[in-house]
C-alpha positions in Angstrom: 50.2 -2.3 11.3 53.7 -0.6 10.8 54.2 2.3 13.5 57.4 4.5 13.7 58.2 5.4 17.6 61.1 7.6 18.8 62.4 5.6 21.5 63.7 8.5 24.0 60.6 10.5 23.5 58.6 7.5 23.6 60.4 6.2 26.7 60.0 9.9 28.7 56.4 9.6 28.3 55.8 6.7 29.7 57.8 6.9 32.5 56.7 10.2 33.3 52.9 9.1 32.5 53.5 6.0 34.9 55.1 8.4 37.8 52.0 10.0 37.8 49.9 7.4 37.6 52.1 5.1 40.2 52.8 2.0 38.3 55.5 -0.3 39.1 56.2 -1.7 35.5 55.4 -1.6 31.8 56.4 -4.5 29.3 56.1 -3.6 25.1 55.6 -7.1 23.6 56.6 -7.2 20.1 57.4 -10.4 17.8 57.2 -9.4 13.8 56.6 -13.1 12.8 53.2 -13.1 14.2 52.0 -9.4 14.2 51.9 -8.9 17.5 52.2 -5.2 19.4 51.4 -5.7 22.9 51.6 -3.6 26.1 50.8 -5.2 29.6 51.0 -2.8 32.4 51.5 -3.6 36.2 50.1 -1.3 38.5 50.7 -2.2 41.9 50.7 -5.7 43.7 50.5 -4.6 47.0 47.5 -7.2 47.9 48.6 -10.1 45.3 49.5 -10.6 41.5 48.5 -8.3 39.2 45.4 -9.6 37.1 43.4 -7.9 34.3 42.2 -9.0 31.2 43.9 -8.3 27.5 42.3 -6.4 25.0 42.9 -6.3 21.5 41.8 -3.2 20.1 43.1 -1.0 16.6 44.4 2.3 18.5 44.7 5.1 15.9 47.9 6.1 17.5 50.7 4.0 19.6 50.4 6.6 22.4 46.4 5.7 23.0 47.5 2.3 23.3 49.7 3.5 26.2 47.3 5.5 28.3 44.7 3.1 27.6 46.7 0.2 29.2 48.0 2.2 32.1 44.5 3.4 33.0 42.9 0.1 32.8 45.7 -1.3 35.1 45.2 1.0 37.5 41.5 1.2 37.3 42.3 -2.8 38.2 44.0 -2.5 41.2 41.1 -0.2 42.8 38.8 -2.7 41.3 40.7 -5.6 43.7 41.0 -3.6 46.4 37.3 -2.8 46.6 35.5 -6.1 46.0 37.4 -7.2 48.7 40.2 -9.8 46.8 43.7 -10.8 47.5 44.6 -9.2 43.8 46.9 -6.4 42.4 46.2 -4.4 39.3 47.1 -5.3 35.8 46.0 -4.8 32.5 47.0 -5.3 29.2 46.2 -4.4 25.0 47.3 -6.3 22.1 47.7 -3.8 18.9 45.3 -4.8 16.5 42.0 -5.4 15.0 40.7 -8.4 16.7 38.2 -9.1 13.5 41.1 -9.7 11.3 44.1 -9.6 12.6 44.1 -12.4 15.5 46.4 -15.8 15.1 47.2 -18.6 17.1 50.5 -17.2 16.6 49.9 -14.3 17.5 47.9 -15.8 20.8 50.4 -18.3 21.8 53.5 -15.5 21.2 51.8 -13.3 23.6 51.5 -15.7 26.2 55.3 -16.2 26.0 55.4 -12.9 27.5 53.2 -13.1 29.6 54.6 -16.3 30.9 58.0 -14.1 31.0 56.4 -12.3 34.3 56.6 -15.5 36.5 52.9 -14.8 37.6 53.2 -11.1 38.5 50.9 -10.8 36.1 47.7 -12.7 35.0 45.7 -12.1 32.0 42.3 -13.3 31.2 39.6 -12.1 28.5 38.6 -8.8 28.0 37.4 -6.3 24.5 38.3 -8.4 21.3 39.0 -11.6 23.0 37.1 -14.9 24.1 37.4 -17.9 26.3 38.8 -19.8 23.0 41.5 -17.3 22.8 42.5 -17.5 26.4 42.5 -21.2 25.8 45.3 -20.6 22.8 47.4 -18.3 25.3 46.8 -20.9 28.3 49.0 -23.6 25.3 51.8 -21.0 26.7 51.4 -19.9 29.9 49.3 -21.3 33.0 49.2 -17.5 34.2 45.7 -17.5 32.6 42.1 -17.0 33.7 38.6 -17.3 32.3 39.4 -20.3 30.6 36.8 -22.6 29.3 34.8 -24.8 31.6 36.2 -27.8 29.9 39.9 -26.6 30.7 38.8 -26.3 34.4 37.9 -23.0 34.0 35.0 -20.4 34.7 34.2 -19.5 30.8 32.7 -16.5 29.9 32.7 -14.1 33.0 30.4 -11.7 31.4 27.4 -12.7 33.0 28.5 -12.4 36.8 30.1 -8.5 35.2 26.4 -7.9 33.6 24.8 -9.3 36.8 27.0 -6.8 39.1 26.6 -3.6 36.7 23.0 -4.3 37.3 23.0 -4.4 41.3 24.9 -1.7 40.7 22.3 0.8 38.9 19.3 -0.7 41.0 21.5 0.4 43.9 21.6 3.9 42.2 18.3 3.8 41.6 17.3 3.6 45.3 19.8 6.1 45.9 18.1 8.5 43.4 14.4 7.5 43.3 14.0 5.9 47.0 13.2 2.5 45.0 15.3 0.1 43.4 12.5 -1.1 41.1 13.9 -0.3 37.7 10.5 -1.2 35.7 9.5 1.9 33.1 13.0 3.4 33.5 14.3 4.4 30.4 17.7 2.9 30.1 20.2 3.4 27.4 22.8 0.7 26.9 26.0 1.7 25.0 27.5 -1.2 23.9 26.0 -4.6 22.9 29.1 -6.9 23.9 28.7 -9.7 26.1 28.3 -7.2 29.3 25.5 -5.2 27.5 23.7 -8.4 26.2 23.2 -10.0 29.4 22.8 -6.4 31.4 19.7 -5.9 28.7 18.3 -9.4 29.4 18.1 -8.5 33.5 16.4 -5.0 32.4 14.5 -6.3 30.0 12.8 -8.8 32.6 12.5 -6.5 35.1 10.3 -4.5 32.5 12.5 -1.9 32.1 12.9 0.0 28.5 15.8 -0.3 26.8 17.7 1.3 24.4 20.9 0.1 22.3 23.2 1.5 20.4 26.6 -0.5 18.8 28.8 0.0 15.2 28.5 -4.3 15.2 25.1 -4.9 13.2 26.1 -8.7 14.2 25.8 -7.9 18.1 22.6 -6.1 17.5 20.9 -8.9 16.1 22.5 -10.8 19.3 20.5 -9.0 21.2 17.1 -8.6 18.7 17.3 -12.3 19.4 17.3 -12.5 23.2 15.4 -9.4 23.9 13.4 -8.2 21.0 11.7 -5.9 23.5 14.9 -3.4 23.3 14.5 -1.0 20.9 17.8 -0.2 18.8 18.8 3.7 18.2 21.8 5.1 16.5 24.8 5.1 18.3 25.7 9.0 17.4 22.2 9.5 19.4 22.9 7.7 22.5 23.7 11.1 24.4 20.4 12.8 23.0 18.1 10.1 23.8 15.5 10.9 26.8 16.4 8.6 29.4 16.4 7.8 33.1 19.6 6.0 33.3 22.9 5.7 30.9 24.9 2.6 31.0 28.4 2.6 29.2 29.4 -0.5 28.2 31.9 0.0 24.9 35.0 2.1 25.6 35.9 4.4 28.4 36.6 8.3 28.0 32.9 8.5 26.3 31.9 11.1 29.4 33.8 14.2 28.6 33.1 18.4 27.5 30.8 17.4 25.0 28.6 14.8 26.2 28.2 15.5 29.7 26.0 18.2 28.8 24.1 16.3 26.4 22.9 13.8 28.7 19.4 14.2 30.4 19.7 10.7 32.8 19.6 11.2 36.7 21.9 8.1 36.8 25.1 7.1 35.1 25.5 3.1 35.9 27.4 0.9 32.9 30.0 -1.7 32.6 33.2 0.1 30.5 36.1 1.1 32.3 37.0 4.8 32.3 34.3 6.3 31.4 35.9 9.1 32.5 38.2 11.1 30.2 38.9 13.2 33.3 38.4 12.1 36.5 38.2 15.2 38.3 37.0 17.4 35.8 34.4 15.3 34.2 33.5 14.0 37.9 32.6 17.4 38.6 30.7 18.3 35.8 28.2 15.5 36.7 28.0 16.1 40.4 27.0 19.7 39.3 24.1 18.3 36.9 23.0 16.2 39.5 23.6 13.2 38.4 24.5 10.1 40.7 27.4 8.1 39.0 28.0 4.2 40.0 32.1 4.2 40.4 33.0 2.2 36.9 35.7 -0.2 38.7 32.8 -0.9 41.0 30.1 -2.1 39.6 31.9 -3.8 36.7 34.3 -5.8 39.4 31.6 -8.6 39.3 33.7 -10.5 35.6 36.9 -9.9 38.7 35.7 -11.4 41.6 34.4 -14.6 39.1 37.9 -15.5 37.5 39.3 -14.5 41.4 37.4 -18.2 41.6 39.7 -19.8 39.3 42.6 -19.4 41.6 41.0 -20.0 45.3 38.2 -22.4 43.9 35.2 -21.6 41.3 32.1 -21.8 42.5 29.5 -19.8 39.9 27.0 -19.6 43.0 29.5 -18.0 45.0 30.4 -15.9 42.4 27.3 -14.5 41.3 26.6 -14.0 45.8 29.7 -12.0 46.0 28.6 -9.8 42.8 25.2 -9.4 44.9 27.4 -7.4 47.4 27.9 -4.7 45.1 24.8 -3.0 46.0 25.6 -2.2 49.1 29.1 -1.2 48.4 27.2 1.1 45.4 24.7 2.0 48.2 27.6 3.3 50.7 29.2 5.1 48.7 26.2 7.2 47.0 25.5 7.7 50.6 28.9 9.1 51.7 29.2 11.2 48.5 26.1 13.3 49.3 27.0 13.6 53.1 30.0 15.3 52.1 29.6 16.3 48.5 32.9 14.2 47.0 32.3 12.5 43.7 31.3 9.0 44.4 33.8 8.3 42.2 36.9 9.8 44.5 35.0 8.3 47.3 35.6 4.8 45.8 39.2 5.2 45.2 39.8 6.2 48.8 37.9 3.0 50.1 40.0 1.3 47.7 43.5 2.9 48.6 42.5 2.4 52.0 42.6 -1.1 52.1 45.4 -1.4 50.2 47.6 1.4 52.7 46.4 -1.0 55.9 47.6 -3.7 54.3 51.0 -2.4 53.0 51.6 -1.2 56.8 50.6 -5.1 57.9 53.4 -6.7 55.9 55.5 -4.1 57.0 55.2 -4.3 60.8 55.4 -8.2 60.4 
């Protein structure tokens, strides 16, 4: 994919976009023997190394590439911060359609670059990637998480993601409805990736009904297989639907002017990052509707705190225990957020930026 950039204006946008936004660095990747167009931003590493997982996505412009990558890494170092781990915030995108575009060459030549950072940043698996392809990058680099269990690794950290997104909504649930018991709530999944697969299978079995929507036929049929109780609807009616609870778990910015008002759930609980477009605005707009919103970087930090294993010591058990906590944290801050009528959302940053501020004063007193 050929795109034309203006390097100054290109250059002032970035650095004014990551002024705002308080990163420390960004890196453009490019090598034109493989293909690859890649962006890995580094948000802050106040607590540790910066880790986030690589996405390989087809942005329709370079400049959605950008603002994708520097509000996932930032979205990763409140997602650290908040699950409790010794971890900064990183994140970054490969340029690309990860159906027909992806190489070993193109793998491996990323993880040259990554490599390039020394370990201030680690990468693992995220949209458009797998363990196998972390595995190819890992030939390069031993900055690398969620590697298969064969290489020493974790694997797949969707389920322990799926498995906190789901204390997370049951904790919203109790918040909402006085019970955590999420049998005969409607719940519409958006996304039928490996997070909304194995967040249907714990919904599904608690007797919940369930909705998917997804453009991949092949991931419907995924889940047809494992839950043939979900029903599937059309993804351009996953706003519209009657529902008790939403859960985005595709792309962020899906909560903006035009769907907020669409949506008739009480609860807003899902694993994509973002799902924001405006943090403030949109926050607003759902505190006014009365709708209780799980904090994204929350309740997704679960696929976090299990690769977080693979540096101190995986155990899946204490993975999936440290996921578990997740309700509470969810529970906290639903409470705090009606006390004193703050978005839950802006509640969770500053629980997040506090610890990071107490421990940026620690190492600078010793």
């Amino acid at each position: 994919m050929d795109i034309e950039v203006k390097p100054a204006v290109a250059t002032s946008g970035v650095l004014q976009q990551m002024e705002l936004m308080d990163h420390e660095q960004v890196v453009f990747c490019n090598d034109k023997a493989s293909g690859l167009r890649a962006i890995i931003g580094i948000h802050n590493t106040t607590l540790g190394p910066a880790l986030g997982g690589t996405r390989m996505w087809h942005y329709a412009k370079h400049e959605d590439a950008v603002l994708d990558v520097l509000r996932l890494s930032r979205g990763m170092t409140f997602k650290a911060s908040i699950a409790g781990l010794n971890l900064g915030g990183g994140k970054a995108v490969i340029i690309g359609d990860s159906r027909t575009m992806k190489s070993e060459a193109l793998l491996r030549r990323f993880g040259k670059f990554v490599e390039s950072l020394n370990g201030k940043y680690i990468t693992a698996e995220d949209v458009g990637m797998s363990t196998k392809d972390m595995e190819q990058i890992h030939t390069e680099t031993g900055h690398v998480t969620g590697l298969p269990e064969y290489l020493g690794g974790s694997g797949d950290p969707s389920p322990v993601t799926a498995y906190g997104v789901y204390m997370g909504m049951k904790a919203s649930a109790k918040h909402v409805y006085g019970s955590d018991k999420l049998t005969g709530k409607k719940v519409v999944v958006q996304g039928a990736g490996n997070v909304g697969r194995y967040l249907i299978q714990h919904l599904v079995e608690e007797g919940a009904e369930v909705m998917v929507a997804d453009i991949f036929e092949d991931r419907l049929k995924e889940v047809k297989a494992v839950a043939p109780q979900a029903k599937v609807i059309d993804p351009e009616s996953v706003f519209t639907e009657s529902m008790d609870i939403f859960a985005p778990c595709a792309l962020g910015g899906i909560l903006n002017d035009h769907t907020i008002p669409l949506l008739t759930c009480a609860i807003v609980a899902g694993g994509a990052n973002n799902q924001l477009q405006d943090e403030t605005k949109h926050g607003a707009m759902l505190m006014d509707r009365g709708m209780a919103y799980a904090p994204d970087f929350l309740i997704n930090s679960g696929g976090l705190i299990n690769v977080y294993g693979e540096i101190v010591g995986y155990n899946k058990e204490v993975a999936m225990k440290k996921a578990e906590f997740i309700y509470d944290i969810t529970r906290n801050i639903h409470k705090e957020s009606a006390e004193t009528l703050v978005f839950s959302g802006q509640v969770a940053v500053r629980f997040a930026q506090e610890r990071i501020q107490s421990m940026a004063q620690l190492r600078t007193r010793s």
